[in-house]
KOLTORBA-89354 format. One line per 10 residues: number of its first residue (from 1); their letters; for each residue x, y, z of N, C-alpha, C. Coordinates in nm, 2 decimals, m for minus. Layout:
# KOLTORBA-89354
NUM) a) X Y Z X Y Z X Y Z ~ ... .
END
This chain:
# KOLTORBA-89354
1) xxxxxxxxxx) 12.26 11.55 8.18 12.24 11.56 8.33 12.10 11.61 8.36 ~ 12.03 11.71 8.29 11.95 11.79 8.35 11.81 11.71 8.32 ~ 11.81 11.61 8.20 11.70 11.47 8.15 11.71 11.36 8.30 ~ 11.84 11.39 8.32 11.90 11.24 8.42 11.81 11.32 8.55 ~ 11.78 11.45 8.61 11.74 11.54 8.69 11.62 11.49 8.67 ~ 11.52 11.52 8.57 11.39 11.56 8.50 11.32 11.41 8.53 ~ 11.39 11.27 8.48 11.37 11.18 8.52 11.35 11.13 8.64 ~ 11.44 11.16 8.74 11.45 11.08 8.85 11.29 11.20 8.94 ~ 11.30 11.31 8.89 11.21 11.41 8.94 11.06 11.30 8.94 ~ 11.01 11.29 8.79 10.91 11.19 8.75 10.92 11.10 8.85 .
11) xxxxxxxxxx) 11.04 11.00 8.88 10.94 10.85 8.91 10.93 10.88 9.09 ~ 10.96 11.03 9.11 10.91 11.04 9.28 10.73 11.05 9.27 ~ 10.70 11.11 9.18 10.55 11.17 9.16 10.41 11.09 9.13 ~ 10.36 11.01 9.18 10.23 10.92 9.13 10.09 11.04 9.17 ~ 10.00 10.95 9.05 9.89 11.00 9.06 9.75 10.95 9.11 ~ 9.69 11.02 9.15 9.56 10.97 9.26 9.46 11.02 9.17 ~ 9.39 10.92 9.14 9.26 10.96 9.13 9.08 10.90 9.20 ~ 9.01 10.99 9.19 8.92 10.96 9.27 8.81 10.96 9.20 ~ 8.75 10.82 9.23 8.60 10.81 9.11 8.48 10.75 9.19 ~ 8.36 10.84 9.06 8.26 10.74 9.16 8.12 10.75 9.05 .
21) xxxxxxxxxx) 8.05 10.65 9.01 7.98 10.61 8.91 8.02 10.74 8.82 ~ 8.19 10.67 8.75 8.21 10.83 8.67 8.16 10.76 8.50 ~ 8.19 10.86 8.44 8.15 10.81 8.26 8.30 10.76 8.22 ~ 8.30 10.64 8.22 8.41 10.55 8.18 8.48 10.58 8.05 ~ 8.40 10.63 7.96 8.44 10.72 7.81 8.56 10.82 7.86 ~ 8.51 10.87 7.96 8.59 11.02 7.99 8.69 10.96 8.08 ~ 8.68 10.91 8.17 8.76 10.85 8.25 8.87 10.78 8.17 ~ 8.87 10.69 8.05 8.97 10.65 7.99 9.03 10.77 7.92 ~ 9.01 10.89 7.85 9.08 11.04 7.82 9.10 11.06 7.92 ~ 9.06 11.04 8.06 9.20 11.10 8.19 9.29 11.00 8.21 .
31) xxxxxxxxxx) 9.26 10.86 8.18 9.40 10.80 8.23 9.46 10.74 8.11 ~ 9.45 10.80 7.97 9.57 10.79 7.91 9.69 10.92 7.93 ~ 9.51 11.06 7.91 9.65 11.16 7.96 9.76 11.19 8.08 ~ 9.68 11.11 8.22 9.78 11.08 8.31 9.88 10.99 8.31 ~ 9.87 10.88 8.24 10.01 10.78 8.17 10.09 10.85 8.09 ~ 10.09 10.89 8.04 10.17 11.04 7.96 10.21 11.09 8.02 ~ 10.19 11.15 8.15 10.26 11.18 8.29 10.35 11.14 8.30 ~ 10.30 11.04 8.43 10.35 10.89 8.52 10.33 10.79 8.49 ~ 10.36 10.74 8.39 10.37 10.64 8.31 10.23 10.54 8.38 ~ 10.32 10.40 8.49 10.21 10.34 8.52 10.17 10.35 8.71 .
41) xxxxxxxxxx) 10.23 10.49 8.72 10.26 10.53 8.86 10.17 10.58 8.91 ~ 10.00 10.55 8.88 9.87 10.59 8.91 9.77 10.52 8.98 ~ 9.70 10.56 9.12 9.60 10.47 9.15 9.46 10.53 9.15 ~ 9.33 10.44 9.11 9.23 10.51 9.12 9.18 10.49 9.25 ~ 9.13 10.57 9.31 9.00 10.52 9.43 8.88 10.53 9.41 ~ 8.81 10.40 9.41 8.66 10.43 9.39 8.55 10.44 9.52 ~ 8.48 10.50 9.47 8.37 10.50 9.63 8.28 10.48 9.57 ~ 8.32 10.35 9.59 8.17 10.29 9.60 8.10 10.30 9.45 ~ 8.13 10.30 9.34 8.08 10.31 9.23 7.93 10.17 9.18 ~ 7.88 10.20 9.09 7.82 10.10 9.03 7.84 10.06 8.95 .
51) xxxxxxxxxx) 7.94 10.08 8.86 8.00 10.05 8.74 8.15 10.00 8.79 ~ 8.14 9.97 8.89 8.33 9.94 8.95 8.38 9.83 8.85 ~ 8.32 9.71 8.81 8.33 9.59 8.68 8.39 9.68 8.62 ~ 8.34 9.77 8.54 8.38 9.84 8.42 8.47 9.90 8.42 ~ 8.49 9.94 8.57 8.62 10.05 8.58 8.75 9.94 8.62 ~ 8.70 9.83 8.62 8.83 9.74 8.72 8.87 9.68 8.55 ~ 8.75 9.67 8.46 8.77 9.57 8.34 8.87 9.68 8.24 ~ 8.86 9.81 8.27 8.91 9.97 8.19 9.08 9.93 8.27 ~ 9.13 9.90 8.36 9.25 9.96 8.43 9.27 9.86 8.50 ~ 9.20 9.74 8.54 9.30 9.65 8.59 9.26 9.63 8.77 .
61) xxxxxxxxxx) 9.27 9.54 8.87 9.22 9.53 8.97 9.40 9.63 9.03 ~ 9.47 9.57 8.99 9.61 9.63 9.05 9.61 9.81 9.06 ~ 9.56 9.85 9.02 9.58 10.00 8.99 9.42 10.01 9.07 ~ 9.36 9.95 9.15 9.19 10.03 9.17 9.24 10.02 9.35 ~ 9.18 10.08 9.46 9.21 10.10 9.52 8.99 10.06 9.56 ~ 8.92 9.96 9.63 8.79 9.96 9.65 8.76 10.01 9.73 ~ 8.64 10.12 9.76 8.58 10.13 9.88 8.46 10.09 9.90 ~ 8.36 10.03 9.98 8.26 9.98 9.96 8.18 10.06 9.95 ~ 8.17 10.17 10.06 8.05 10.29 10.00 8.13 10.40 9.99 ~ 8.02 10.48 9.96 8.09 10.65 9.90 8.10 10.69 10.02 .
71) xxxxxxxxxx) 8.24 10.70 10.07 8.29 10.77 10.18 8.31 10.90 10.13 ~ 8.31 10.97 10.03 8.34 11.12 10.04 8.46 11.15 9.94 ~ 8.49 11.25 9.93 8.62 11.27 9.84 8.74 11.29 9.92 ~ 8.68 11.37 10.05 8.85 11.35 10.15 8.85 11.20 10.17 ~ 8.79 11.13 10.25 8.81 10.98 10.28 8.85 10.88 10.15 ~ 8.81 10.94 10.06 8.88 10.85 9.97 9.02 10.91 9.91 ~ 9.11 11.03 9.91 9.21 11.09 9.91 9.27 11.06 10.00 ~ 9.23 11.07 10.11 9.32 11.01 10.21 9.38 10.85 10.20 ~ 9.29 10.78 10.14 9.33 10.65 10.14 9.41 10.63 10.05 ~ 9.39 10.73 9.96 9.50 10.68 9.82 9.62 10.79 9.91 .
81) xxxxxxxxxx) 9.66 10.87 9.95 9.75 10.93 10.01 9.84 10.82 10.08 ~ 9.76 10.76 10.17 9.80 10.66 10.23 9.90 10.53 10.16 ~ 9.84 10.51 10.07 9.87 10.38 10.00 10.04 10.42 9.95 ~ 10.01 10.57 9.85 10.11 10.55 9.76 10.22 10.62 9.86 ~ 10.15 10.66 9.97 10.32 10.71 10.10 10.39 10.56 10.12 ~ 10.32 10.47 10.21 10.35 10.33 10.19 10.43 10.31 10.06 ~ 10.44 10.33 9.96 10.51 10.31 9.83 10.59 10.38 9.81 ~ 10.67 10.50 9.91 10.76 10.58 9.91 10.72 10.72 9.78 ~ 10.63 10.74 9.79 10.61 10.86 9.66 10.62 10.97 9.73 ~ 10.70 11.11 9.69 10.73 11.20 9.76 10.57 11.33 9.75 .
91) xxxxxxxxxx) 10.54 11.29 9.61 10.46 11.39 9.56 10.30 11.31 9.47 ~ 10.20 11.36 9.53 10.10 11.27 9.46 10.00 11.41 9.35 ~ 10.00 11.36 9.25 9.94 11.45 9.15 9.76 11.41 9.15 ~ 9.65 11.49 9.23 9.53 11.45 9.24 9.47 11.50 9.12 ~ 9.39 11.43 9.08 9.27 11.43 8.97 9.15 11.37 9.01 ~ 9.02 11.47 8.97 8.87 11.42 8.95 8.87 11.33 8.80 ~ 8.77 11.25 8.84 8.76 11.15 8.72 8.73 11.20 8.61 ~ 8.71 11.33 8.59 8.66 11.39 8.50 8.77 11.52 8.42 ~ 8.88 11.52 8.51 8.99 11.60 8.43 9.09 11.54 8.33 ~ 9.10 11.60 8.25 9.18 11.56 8.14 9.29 11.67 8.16 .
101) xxxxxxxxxx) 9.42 11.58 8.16 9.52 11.69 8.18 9.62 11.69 8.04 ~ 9.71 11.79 8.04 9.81 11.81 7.90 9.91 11.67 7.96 ~ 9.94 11.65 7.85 10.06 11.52 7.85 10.18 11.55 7.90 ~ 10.25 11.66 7.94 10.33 11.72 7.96 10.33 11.82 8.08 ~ 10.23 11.79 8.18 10.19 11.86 8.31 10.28 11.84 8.39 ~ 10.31 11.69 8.42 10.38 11.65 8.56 10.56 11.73 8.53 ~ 10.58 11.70 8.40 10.70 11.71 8.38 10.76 11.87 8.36 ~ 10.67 11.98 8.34 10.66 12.15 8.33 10.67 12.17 8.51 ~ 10.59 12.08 8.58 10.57 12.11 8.74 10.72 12.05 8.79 ~ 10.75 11.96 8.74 10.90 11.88 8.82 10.99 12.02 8.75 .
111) xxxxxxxxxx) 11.00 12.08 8.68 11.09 12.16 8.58 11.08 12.34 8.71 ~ 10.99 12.36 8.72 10.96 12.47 8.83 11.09 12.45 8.90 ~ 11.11 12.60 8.95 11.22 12.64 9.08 11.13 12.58 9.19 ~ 11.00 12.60 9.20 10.97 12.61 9.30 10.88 12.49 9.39 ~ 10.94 12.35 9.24 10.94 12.24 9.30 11.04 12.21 9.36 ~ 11.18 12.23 9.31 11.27 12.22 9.49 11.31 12.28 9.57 ~ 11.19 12.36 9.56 11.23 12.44 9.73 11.14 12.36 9.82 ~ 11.21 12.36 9.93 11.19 12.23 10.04 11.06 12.31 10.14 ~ 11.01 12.48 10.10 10.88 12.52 10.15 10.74 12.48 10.06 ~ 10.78 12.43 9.97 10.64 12.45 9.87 10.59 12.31 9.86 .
121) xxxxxxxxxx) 10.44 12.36 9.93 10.33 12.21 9.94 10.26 12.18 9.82 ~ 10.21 12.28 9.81 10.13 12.19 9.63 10.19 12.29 9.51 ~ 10.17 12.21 9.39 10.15 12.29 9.29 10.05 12.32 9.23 ~ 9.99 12.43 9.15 9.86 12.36 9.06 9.84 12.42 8.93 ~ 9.77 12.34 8.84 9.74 12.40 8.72 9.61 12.49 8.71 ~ 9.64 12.58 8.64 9.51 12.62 8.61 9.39 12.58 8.51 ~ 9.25 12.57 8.51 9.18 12.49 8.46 9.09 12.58 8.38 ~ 9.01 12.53 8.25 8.95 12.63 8.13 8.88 12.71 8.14 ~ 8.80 12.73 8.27 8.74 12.86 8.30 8.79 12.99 8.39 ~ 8.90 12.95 8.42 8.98 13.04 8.47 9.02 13.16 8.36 .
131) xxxxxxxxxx) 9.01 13.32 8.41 9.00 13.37 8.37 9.14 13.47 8.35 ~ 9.20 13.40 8.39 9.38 13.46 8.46 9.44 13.34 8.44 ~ 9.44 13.23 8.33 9.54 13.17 8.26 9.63 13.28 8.19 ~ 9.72 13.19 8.15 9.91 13.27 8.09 9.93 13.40 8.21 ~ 9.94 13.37 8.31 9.99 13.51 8.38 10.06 13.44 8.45 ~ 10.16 13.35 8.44 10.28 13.29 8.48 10.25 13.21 8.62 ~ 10.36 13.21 8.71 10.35 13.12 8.82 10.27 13.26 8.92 ~ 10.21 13.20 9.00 10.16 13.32 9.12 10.14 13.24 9.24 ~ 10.17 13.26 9.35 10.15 13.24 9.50 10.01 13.23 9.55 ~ 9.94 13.16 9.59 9.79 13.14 9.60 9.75 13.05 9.72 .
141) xxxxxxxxxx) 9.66 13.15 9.82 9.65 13.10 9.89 9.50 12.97 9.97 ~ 9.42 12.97 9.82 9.39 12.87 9.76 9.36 12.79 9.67 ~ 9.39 12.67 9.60 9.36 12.57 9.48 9.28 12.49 9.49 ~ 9.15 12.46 9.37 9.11 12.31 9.43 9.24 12.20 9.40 ~ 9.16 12.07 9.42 9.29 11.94 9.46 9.26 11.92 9.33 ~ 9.23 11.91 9.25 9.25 11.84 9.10 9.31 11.89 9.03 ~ 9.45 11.87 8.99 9.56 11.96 8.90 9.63 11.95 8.99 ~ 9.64 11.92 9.11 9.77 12.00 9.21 9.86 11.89 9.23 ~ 9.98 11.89 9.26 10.10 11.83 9.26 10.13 11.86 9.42 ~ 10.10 11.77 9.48 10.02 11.79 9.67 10.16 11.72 9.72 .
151) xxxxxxxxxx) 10.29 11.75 9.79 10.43 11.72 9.87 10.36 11.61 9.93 ~ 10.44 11.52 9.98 10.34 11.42 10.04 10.40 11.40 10.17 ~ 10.47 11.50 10.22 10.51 11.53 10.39 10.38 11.65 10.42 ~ 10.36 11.76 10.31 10.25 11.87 10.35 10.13 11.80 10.40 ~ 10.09 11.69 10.30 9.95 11.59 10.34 9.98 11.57 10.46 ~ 10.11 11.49 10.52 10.11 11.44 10.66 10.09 11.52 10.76 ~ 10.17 11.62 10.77 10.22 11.71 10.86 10.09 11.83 10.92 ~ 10.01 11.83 10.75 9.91 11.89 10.78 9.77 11.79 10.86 ~ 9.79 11.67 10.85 9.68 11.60 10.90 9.56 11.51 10.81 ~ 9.61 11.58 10.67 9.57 11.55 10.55 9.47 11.59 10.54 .
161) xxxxxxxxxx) 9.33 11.55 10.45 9.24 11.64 10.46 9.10 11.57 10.51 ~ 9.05 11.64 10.58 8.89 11.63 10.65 8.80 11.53 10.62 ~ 8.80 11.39 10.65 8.72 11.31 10.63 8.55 11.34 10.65 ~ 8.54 11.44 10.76 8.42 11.46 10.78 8.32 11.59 10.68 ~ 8.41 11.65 10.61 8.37 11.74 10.53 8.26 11.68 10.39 ~ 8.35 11.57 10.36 8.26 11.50 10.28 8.33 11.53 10.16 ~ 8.24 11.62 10.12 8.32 11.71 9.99 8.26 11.82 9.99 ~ 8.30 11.96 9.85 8.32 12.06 9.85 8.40 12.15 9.96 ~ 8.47 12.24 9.92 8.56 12.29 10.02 8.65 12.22 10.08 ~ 8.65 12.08 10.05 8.78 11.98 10.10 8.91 12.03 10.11 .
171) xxxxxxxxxx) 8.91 12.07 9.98 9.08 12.13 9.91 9.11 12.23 10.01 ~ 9.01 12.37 9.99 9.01 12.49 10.04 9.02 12.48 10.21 ~ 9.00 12.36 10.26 9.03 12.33 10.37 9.18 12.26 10.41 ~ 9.20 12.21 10.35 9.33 12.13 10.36 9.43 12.23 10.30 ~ 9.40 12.33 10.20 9.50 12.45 10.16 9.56 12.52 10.27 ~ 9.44 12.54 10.34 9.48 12.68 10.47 9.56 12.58 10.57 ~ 9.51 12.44 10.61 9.62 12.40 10.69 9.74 12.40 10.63 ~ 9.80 12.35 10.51 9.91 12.37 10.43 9.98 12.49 10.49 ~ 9.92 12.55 10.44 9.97 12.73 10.51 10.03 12.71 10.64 ~ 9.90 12.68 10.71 9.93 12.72 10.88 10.07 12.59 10.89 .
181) xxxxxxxxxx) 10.11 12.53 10.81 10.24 12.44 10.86 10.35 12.49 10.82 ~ 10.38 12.61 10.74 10.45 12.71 10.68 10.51 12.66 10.49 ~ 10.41 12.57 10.46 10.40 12.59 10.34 10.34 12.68 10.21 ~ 10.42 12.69 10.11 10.37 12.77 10.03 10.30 12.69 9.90 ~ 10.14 12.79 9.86 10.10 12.72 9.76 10.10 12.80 9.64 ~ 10.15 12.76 9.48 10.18 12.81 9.39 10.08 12.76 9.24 ~ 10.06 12.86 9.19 9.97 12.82 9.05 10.02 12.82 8.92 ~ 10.10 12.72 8.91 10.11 12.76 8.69 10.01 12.83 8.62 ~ 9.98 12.94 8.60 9.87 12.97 8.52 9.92 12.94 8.37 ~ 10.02 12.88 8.31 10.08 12.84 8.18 10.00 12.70 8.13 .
191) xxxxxxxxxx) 9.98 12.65 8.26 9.94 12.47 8.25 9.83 12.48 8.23 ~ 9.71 12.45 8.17 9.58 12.46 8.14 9.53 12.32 8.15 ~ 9.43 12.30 8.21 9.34 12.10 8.19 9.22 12.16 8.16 ~ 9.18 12.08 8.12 9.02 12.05 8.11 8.95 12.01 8.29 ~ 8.88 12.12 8.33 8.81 11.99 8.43 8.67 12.08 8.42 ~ 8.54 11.99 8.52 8.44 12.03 8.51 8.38 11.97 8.64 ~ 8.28 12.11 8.69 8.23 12.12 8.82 8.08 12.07 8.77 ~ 8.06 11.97 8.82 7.90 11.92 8.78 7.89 11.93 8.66 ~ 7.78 11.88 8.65 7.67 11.90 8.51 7.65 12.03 8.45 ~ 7.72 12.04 8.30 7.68 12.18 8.28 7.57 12.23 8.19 .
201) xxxxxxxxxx) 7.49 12.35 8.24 7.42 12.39 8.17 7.44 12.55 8.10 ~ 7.40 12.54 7.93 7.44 12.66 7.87 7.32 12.73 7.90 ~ 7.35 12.86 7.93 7.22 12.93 7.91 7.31 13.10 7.91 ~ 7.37 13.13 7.80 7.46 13.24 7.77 7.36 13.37 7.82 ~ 7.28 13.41 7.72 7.22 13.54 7.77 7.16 13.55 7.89 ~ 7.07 13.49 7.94 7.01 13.51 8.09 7.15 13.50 8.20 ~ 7.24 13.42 8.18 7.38 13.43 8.26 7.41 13.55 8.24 ~ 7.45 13.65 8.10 7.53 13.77 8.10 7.46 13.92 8.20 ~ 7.35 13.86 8.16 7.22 13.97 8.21 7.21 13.98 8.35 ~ 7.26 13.85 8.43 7.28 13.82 8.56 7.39 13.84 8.64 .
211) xxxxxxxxxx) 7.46 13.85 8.51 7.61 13.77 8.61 7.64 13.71 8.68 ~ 7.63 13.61 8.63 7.66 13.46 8.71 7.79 13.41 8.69 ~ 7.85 13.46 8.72 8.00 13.46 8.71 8.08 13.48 8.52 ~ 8.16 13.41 8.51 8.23 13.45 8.39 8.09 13.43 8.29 ~ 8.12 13.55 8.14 7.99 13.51 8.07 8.03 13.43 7.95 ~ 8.08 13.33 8.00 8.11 13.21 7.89 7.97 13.17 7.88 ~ 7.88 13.17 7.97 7.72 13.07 7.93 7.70 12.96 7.97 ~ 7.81 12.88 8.06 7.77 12.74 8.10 7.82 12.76 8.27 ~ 7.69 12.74 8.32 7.73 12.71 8.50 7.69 12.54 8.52 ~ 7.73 12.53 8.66 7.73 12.40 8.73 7.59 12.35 8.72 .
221) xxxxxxxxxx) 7.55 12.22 8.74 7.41 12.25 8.79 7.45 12.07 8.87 ~ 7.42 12.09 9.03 7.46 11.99 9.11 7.33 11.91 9.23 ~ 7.41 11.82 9.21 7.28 11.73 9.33 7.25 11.80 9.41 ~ 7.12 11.81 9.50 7.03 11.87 9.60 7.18 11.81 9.74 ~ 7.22 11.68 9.75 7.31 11.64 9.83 7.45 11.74 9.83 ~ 7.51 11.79 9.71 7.61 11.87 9.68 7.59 11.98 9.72 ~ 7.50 12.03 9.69 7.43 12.15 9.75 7.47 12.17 9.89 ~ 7.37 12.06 9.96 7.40 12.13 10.11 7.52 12.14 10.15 ~ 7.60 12.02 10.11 7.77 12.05 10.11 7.82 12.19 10.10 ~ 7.80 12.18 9.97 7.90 12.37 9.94 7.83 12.43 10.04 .
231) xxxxxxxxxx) 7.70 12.51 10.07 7.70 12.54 10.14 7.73 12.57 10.31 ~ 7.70 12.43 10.38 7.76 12.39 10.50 7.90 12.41 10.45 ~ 7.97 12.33 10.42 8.12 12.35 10.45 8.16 12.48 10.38 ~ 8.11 12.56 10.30 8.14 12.72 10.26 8.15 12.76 10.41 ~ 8.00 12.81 10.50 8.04 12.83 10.63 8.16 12.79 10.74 ~ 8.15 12.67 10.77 8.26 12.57 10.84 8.39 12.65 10.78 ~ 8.44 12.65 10.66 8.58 12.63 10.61 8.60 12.80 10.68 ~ 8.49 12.87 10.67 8.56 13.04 10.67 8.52 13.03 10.82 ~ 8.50 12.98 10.87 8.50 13.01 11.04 8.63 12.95 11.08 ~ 8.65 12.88 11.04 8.76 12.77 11.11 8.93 12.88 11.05 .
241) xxxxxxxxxx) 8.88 12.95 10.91 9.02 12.98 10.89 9.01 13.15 10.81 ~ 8.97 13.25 10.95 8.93 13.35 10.88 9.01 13.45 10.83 ~ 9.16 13.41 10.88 9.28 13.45 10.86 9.31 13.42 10.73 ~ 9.29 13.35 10.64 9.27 13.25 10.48 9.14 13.35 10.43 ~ 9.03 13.36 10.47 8.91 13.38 10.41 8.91 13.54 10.48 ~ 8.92 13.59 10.40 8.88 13.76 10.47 8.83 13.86 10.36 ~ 8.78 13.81 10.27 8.71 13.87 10.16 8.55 13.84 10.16 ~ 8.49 13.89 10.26 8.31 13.87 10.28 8.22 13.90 10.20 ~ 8.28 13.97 10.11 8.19 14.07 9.94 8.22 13.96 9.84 ~ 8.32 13.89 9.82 8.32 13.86 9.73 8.24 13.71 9.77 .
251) xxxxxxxxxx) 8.31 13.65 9.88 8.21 13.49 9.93 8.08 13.55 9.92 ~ 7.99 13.65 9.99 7.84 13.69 9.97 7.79 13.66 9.82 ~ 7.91 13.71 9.72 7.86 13.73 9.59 7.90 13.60 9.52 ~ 7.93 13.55 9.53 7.96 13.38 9.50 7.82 13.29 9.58 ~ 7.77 13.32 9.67 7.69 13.24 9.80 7.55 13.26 9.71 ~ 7.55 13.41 9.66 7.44 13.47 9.61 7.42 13.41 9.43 ~ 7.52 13.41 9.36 7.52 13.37 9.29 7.51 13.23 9.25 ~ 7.52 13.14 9.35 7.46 12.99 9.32 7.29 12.99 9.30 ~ 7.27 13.06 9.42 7.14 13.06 9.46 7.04 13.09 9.33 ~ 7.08 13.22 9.27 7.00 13.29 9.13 7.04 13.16 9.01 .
261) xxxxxxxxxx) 7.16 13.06 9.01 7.19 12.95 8.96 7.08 12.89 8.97 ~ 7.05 12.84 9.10 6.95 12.75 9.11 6.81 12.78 9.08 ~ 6.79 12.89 9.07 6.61 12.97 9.10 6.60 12.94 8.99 ~ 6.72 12.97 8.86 6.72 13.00 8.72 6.68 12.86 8.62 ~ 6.81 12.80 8.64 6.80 12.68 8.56 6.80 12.55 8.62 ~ 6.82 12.48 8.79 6.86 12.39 8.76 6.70 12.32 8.85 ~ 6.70 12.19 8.82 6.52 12.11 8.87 6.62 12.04 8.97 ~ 6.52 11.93 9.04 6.37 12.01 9.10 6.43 12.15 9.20 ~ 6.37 12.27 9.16 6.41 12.38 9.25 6.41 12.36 9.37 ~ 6.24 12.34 9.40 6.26 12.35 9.54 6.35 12.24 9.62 .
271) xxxxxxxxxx) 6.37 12.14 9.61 6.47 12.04 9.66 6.59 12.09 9.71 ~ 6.62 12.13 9.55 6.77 12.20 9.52 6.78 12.34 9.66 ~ 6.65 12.45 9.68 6.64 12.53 9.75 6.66 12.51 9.92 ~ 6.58 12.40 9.92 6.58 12.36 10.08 6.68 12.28 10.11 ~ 6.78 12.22 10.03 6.90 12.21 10.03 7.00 12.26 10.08 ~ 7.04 12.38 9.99 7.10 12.47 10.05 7.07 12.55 10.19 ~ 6.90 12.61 10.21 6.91 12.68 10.33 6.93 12.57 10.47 ~ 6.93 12.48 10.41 6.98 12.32 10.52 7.12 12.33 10.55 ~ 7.17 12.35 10.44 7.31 12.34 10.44 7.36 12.50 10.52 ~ 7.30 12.64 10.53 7.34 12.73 10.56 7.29 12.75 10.75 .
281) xxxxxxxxxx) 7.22 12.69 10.73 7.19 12.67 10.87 7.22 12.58 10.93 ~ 7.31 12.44 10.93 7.38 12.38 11.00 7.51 12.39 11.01 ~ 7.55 12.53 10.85 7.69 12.58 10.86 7.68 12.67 10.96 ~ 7.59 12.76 11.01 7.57 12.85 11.08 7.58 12.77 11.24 ~ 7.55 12.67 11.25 7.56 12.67 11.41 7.70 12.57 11.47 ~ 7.78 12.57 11.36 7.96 12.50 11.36 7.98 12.65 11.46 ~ 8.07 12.61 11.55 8.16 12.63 11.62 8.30 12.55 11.56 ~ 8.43 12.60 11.56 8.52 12.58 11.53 8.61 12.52 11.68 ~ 8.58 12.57 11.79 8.61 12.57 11.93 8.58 12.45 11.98 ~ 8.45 12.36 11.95 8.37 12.30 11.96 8.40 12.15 11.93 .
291) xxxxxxxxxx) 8.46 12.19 11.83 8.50 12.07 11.70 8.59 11.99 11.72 ~ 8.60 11.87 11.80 8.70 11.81 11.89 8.83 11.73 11.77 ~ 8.75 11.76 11.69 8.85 11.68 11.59 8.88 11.74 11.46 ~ 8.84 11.89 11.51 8.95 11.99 11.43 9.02 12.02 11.50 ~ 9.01 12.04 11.60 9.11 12.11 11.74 9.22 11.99 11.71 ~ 9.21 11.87 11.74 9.30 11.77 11.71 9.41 11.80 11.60 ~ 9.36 11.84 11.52 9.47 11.86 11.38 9.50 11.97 11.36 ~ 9.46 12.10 11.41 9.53 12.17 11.45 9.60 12.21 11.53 ~ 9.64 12.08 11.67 9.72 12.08 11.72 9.84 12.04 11.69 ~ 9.78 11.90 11.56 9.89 11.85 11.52 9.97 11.99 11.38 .
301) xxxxx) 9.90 12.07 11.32 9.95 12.17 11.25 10.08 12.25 11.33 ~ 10.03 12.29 11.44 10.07 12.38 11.55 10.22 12.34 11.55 ~ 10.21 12.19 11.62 10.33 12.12 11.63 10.45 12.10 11.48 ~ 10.41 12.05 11.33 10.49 12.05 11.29 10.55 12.18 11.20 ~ 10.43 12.32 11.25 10.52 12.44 11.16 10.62 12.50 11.27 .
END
């Protein structure tokens, strides 16, 4: 009976993934491990790729979802959201093209109490640089979207997530609405994936000496375009939800710590530099009040908590 449970748990659950001129090497180690999952219950979205041949000739036109240009990572989540609701899927499991998950993820998350309780919006795994893996399940009031096992009434109800954001802070924005609809978000820290934020660079001792976050030795190192993103939407997301974000020491020391990232190891600096103070000064003049089409979906929040 409890296999006959465990099963029918599975074929509610498909998986999304979201690509865009990814490394097809790696991308086939995420979608065998996600078949291991959900068997053949996965769709990719691509934006706009240049290698899309290769990714349609890897998986098949049936399973690709096209977009013609790089709409963003919400606008392409949203569309796969879209598709596999249309397909009746209660729960969609999001992946970057670049995580590789345990073969046994989907089915540890369907096994949770706190997948049937009818309050809880995402699930999520924890990922290899986390530094509070094995400390069981914990309540969290943000996850990024890759690893997470995302209810697929929370996506609706919450409005789903921010096409205009682009990316960075997507998740971290679509989390707090989760919330504000009276969902709860939970962390397996048991479940471990592989994923990876940019391009990484080792550089162990100048990292430890700095502290640049954990001293494993390898930080991000990301497009001048990425850049202004995290930045701008770092701003945006904590104005809009400061009730979510009320730790200012530690965001300062994360804000500060890219920056000495960038000075340090990653080219062309200056690019990379005027980037970001681009991105903090057009985060700086968001109004949240203002924003006719955040106000919109958080009216619709309003209405379905």
């Amino acid at each position: 009976m409890e296999n006959q449970e465990l099963n029918s748990d599975l074929k509610k659950v498909a998986a999304l993934i979201v690509t865009y001129n990814p490394d097809v090497k790696l991308l086939k180690k995420n979608i065998k491990a996600t078949s291991a999952n959900v068997g053949d219950n996965y769709l990719i979205v691509d934006n706009g790729s240049k290698n899309l041949i290769e990714i349609l000739n890897t998986v098949g036109k049936k399973r690709v979802l096209s977009l013609d240009t790089n709409k963003g990572i919400a606008a392409a989540q949203n569309a796969g959201f879209r598709r596999l609701q249309a397909q009746s899927y209660d729960w969609v499991l999001l992946l970057d093209q670049d995580s590789v998950i345990p073969g046994d993820l989907v089915q540890r998350m369907t096994a949770m109490s706190q997948f049937k309780q009818s309050d809880t919006g995402i699930i999520a795994a924890a990922f290899n640089s986390h530094s509070y893996v094995n400390q069981g399940v914990i309540e969290k009031k943000n996850v990024i979207a890759s690893g997470g096992l995302i209810k697929v009434n929370a996506w609706c109800e919450s409005g789903g997530m921010d096409d205009e954001l682009f990316i960075d802070f997507v998740d971290f924005d679509f989390d707090a609405r989760v919330l504000a609809c009276g969902y709860k978000i939970y962390q397996n820290t048991e479940i471990v994936m592989q994923h990876e934020i940019g391009n990484t660079i080792y550089a162990p001792i100048r990292g430890h000496l700095l502290h640049l976050g954990a001293y494993h030795g390898y930080f991000s190192d990301h497009s001048p375009i990425r850049i202004y993103y995290f930045y701008k939407n770092f701003i945006i997301v904590h104005r809009r939800y400061p009730e979510y974000f009320n730790e200012p020491k530690g965001l300062f020391r994360l804000s500060v710590s890219r920056l000495r990232e960038i000075f340090l190891y990653q080219r062309p600096r200056g690019k990379k530099f005027r980037a970001a103070f681009r991105g903090i000064k057009d985060g700086m003049r968001y109004d949240p009040q203002k924003d006719i089409r955040f106000q919109k979906m958080m009216r619709q929040v309003n209405e379905e908590s």
